[in-house]
C-alpha beads as a LAMMPS data file, in Angstrom:
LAMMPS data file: protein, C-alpha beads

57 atoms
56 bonds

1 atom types
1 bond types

-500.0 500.0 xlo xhi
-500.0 500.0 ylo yhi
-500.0 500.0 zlo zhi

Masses

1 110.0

Atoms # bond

1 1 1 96.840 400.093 -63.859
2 1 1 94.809 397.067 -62.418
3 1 1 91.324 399.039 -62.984
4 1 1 92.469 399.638 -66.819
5 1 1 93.093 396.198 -67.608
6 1 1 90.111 394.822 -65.540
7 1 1 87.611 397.126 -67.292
8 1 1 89.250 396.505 -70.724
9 1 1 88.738 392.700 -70.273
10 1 1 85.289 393.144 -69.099
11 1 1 84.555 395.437 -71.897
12 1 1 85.978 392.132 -73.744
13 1 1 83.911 389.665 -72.177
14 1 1 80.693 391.860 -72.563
15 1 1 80.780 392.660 -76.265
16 1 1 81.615 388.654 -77.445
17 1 1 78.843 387.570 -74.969
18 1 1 76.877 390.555 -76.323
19 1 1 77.885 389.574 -80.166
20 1 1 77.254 386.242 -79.847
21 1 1 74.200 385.328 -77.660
22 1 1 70.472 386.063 -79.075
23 1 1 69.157 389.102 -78.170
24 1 1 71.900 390.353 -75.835
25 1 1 72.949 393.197 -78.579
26 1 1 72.570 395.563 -75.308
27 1 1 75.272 394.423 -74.128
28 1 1 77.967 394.487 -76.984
29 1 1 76.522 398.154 -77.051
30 1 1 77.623 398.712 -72.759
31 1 1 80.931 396.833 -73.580
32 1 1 81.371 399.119 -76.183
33 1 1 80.737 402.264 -74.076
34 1 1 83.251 400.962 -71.308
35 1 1 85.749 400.163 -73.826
36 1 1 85.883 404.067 -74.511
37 1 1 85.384 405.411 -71.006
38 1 1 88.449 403.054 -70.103
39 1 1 90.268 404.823 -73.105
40 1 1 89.744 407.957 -72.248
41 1 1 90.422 407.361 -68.449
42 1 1 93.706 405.810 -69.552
43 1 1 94.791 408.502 -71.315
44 1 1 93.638 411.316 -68.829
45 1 1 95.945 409.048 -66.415
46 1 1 99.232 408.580 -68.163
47 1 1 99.126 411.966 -69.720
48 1 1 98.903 413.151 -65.844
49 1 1 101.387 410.791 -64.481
50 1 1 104.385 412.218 -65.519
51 1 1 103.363 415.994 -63.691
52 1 1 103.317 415.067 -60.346
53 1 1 106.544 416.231 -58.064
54 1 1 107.335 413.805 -55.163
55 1 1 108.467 415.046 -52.072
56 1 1 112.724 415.337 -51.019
57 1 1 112.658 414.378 -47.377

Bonds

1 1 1 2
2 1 2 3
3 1 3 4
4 1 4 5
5 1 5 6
6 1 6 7
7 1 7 8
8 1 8 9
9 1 9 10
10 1 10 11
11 1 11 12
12 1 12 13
13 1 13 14
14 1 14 15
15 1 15 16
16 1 16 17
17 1 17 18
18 1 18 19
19 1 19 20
20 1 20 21
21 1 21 22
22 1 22 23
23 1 23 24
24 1 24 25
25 1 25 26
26 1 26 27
27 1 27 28
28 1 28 29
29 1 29 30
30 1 30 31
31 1 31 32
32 1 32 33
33 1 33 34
34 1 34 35
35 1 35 36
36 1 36 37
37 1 37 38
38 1 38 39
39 1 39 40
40 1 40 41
41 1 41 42
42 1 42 43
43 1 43 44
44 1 44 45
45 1 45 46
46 1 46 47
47 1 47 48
48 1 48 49
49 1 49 50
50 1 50 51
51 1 51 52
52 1 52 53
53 1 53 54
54 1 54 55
55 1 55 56
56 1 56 57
């Protein structure tokens, strides 16, 4: 859960840096791209989450 919201607020931080600064549109673009990989990781991992059997000592 930490790595989800860490990558969703530096996919944040890059694309208003990359939005707003002079010839940085590169980097709106990356924030962009790591906006959807953490979407898609986040859903690969709660759609898992639920599967997993813990072990009865």
């Amino acid at each position: 859960m930490r790595l989800f919201l860490l990558l969703i607020i530096v996919a944040i931080i890059l694309g208003i840096i990359g939005a707003t600064a002079e010839g940085l549109f590169y980097l709106l673009i990356i924030g962009i791209l790591v906006l959807a990989a953490d979407l898609v990781y986040g859903a690969v991992r709660f759609r898992r989450g639920g599967r997993r059997q813990r072990r009865v000592r």
